[in-house]
C-alpha positions as CSV (number, residue, x, y, z in Angstrom):
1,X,-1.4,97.0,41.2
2,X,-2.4,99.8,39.0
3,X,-3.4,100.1,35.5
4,X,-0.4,103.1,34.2
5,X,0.3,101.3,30.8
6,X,-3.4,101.1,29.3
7,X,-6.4,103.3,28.9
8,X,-9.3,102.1,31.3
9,X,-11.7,100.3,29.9
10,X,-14.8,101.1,28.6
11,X,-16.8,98.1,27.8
12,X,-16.7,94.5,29.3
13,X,-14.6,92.9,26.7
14,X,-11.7,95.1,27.5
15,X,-12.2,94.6,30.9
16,X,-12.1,91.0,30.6
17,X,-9.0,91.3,28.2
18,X,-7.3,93.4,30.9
19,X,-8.4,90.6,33.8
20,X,-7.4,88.0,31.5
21,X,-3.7,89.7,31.6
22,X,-3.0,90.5,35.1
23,X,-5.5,87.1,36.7
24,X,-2.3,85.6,37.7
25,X,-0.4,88.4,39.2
26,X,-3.5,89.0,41.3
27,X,-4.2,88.1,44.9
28,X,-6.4,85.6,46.2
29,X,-9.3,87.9,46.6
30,X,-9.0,90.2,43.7
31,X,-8.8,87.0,41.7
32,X,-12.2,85.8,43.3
33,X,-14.0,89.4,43.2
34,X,-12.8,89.4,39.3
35,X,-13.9,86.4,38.5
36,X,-17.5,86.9,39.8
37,X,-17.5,90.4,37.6
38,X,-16.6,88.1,34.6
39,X,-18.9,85.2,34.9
40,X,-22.0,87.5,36.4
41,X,-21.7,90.3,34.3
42,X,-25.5,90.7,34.5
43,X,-26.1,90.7,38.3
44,X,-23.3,94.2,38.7
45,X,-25.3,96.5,37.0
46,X,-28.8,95.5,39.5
47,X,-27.1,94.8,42.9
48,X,-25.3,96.9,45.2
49,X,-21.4,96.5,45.9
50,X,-22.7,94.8,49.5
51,X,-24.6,92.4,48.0
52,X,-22.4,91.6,45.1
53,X,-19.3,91.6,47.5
54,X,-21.4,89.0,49.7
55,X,-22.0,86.5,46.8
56,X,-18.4,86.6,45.5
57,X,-17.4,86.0,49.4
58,X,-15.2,88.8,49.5
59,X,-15.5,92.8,51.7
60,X,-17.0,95.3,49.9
61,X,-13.2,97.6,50.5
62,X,-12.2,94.0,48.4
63,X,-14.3,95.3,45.3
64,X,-13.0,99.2,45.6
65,X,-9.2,98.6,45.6
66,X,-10.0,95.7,42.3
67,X,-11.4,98.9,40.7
68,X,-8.5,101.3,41.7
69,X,-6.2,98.8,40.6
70,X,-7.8,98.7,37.0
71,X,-7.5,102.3,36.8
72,X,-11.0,103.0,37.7
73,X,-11.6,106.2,40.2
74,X,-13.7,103.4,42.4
75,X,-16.5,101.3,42.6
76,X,-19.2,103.0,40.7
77,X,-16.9,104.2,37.8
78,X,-16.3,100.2,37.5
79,X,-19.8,99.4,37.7
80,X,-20.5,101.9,35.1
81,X,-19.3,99.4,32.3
82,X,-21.8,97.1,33.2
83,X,-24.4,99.5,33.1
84,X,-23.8,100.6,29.3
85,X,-23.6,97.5,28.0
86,X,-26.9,96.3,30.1
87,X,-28.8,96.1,27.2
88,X,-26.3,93.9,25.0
89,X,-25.7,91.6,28.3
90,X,-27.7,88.0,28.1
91,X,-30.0,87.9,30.7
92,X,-29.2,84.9,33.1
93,X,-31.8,82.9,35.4
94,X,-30.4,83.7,38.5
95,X,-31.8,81.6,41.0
96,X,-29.3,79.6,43.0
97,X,-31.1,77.5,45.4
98,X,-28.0,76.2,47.8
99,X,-30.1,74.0,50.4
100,X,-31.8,71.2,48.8
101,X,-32.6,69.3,51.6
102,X,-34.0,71.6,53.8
103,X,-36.7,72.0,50.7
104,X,-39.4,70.7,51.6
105,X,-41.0,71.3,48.2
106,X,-40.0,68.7,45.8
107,X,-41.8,70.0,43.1
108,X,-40.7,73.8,43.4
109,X,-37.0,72.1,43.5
110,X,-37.7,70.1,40.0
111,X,-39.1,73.2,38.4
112,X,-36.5,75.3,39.2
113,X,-33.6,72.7,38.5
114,X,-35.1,72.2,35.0
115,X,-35.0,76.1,34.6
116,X,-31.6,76.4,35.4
117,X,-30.2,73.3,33.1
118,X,-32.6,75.1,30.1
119,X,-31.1,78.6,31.1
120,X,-27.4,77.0,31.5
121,X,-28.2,75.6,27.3
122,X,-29.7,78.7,26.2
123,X,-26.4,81.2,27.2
124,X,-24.2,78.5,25.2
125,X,-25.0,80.7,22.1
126,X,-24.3,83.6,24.1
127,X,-21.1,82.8,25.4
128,X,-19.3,80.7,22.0
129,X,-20.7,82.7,19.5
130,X,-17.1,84.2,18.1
131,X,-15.5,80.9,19.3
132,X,-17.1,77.7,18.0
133,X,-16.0,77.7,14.6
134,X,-12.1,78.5,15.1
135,X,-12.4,75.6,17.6
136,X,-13.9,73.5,15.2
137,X,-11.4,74.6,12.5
138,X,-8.5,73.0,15.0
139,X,-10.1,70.0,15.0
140,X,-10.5,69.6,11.3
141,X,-7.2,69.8,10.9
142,X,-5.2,68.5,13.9
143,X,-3.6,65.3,12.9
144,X,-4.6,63.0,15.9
145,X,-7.6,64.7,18.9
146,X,-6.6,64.0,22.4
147,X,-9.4,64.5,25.0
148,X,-9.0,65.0,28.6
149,X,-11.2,65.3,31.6
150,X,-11.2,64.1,34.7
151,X,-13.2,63.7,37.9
152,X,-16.8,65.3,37.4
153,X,-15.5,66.3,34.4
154,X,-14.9,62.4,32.9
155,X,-18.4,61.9,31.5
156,X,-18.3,65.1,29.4
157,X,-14.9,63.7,28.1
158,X,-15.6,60.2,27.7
159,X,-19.2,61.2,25.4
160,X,-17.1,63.2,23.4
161,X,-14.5,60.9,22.7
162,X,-17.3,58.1,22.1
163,X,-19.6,60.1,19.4
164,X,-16.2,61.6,17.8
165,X,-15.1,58.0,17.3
166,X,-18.2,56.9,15.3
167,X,-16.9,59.1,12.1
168,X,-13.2,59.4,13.3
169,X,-10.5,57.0,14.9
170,X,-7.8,59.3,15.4
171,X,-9.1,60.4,18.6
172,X,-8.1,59.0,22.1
173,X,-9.1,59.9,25.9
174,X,-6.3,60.4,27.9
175,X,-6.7,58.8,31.5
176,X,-5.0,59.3,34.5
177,X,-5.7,55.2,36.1
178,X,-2.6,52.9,36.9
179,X,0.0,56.0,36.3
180,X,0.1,55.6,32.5
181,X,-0.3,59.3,31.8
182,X,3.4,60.4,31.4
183,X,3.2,57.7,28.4
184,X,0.5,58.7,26.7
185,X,1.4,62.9,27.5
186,X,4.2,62.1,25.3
187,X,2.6,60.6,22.2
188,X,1.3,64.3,21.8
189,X,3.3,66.5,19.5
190,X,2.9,69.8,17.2
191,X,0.6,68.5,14.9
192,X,-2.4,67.9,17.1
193,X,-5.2,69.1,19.0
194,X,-6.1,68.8,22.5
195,X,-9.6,69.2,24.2
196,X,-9.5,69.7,28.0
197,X,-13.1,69.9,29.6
198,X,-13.0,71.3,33.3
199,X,-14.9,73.2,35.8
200,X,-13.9,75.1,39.3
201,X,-12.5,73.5,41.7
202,X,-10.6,72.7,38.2
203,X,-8.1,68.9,38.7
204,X,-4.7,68.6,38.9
205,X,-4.8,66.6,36.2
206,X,-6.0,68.8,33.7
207,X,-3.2,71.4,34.1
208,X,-0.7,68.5,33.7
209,X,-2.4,67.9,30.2
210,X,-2.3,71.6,29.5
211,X,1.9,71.7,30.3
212,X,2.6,69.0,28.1
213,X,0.4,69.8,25.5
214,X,1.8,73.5,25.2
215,X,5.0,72.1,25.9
216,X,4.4,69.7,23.1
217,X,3.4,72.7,20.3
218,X,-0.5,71.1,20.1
219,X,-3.2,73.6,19.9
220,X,-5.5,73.5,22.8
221,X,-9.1,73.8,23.2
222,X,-10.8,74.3,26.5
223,X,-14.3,73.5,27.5
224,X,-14.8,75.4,31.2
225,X,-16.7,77.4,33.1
226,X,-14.8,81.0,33.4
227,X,-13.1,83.1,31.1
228,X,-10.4,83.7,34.0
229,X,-9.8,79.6,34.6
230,X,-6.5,78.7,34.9
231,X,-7.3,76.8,31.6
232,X,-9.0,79.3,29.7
233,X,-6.1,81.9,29.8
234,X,-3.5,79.4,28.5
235,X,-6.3,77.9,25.7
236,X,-6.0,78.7,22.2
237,X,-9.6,78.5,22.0
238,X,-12.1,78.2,24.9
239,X,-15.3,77.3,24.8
240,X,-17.6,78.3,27.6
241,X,-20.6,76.8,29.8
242,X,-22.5,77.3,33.2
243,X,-22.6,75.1,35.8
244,X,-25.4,76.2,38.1
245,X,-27.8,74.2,39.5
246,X,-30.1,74.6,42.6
247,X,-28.7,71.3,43.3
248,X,-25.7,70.2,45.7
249,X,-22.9,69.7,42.5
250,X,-22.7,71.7,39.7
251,X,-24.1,70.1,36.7
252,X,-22.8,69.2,33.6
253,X,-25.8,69.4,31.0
254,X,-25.0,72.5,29.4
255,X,-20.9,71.1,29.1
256,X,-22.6,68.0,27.6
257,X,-24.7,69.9,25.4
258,X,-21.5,72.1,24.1
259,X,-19.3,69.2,23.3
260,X,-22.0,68.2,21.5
261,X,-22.7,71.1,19.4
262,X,-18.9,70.9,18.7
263,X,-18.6,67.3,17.2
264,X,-22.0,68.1,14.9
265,X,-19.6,70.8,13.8
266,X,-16.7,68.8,12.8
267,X,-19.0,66.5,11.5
268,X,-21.4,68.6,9.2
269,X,-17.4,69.7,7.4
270,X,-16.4,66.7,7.4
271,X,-17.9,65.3,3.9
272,X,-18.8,61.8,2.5
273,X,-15.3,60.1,4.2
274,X,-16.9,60.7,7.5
275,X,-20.2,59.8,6.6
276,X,-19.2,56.3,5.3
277,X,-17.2,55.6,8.6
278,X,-20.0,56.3,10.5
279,X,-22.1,53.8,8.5
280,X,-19.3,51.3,9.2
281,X,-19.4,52.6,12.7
282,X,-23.2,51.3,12.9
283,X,-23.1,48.4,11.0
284,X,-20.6,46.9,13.2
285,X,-22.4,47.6,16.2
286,X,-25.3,46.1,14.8
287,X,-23.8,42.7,13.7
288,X,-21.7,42.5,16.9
289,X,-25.2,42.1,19.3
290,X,-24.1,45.5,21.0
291,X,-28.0,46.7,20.7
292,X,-31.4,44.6,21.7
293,X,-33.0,43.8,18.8
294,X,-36.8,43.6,19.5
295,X,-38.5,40.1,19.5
296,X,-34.7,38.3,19.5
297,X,-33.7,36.3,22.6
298,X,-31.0,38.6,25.1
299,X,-29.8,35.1,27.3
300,X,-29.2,33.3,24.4
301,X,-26.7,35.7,23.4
């Protein structure tokens, strides 16, 4: 697999472009060793090709024949991209504490998990600077929203569709219980948007809801974790966030924080139609009992 049709690249966007184009055709390692250039563009130009090849979980020779088959001379002429754009790069906290219970430190592990969430939040400016708006812009004005996610990935869906459905009702959370999906798959057509949130190891599920929305003619948004997921390549927009923790599972906070940032979007261009609704959206609440109401009885009710 070599690159004969296109120049080699020279910074990290065209090298992402070009990993974006060929992911698929890969194999299973060069997919791995390209993904860890992608989402750890910071840690190639400071670590050697050992220790880079050693996170990924791939042989150094792995790294080498990626790079020939890119068009590079080898390694270092690879790792040369990351050096020149070193100083535009975000720097990332890097600590990645895998074994939590052999810490016997608990308050080392709750300073550095806090650091990591905070870092995870900060890079979400970093990584959807070019893409927030046009995503926002699909929401605006798709029709009907459909949001998907599933597994570990649920929560992140299920806020979304909850704050989204204070200001708008045409929005609905596509679930995968009792085998109802294949209905509600096919209430999606041309005229709307779908949201998929995912994260590596990404669920079967999701892809299904990416067929049948492409199939369908919808636009897609993705919210993951890597610009070469399996959802990101096929998305019309995608929408990025980190999942590392120094925890056992990889958290969700930053995801959380970024389907948040896009509703306030939507929202803030959404003018005085969506501002009464969520007033409605309150009052109801209020008069139904759904909150506690200091100083009232909670049995009675």
């Amino acid at each position: 697999m070599t690159n004969t049709n296109k120049p080699v690249p020279v910074s990290i966007e065209q090298l992402t472009q070009l990993i974006q184009e060929r992911y698929n055709e890969m194999t299973p390692q060069f997919q791995i060793s390209a993904r860890y250039l992608i989402d750890f563009p910071a840690e190639i130009p400071i670590s050697s090709m050992r220790q880079i090849a050693l996170k990924a979980g791939v042989q150094p020779a792995t790294l080498v024949r990626l790079a020939q088959s890119l068009g590079f001379d080898g390694w270092n002429s690879l790792k040369e991209v990351f050096v020149d754009s070193l100083q535009t790069s975000p720097r990332r906290y890097t600590t990645q504490a895998r074994r939590v219970m052999s810490d016997k430190n608990n308050h080392d592990l709750m300073s550095r998990t806090l650091a990591t969430q905070i870092n995870n939040i900060d890079l979400l400016k970093d990584l959807n600077a070019d893409t927030l708006e046009p995503a926002t812009n699909a929401l605006l004005k798709a029709k009907r929203i459909h949001v998907a996610g599933f597994r570990a990935s649920y929560s992140v869906a299920f806020n979304f569709h909850y704050l989204f459905r204070f200001f708008r009702n045409s929005v609905t959370l596509l679930r995968a219980e009792a085998g109802t999906m294949e209905m509600e798959l096919s209430l999606i057509n041309s005229s709307d948007t779908v949201v998929i949130i995912s994260f590596a190891p990404y669920s079967f599920e999701s892809m299904r809801v990416l067929r049948a929305a492409r199939d369908a003619g919808a636009e897609i948004i993705a919210l993951c974790d890597s610009k070469v997921s399996p959802l990101a390549l096929e998305a019309d927009h995608a929408l990025f966030f980190h999942t590392e923790t120094p925890s056992f599972f990889p958290s969700i906070s930053s995801a959380i924080s970024l389907s948040e940032l896009l509703i306030e979007g939507v929202l803030a261009r959404s003018g005085k139609k969506a501002l009464s609704a969520l007033e409605r959206s309150e009052q109801q609440l209020h008069s139904s009992g759904a909150y506690i109401i200091a100083g009232h009885d909670v049995i009675s009710r």
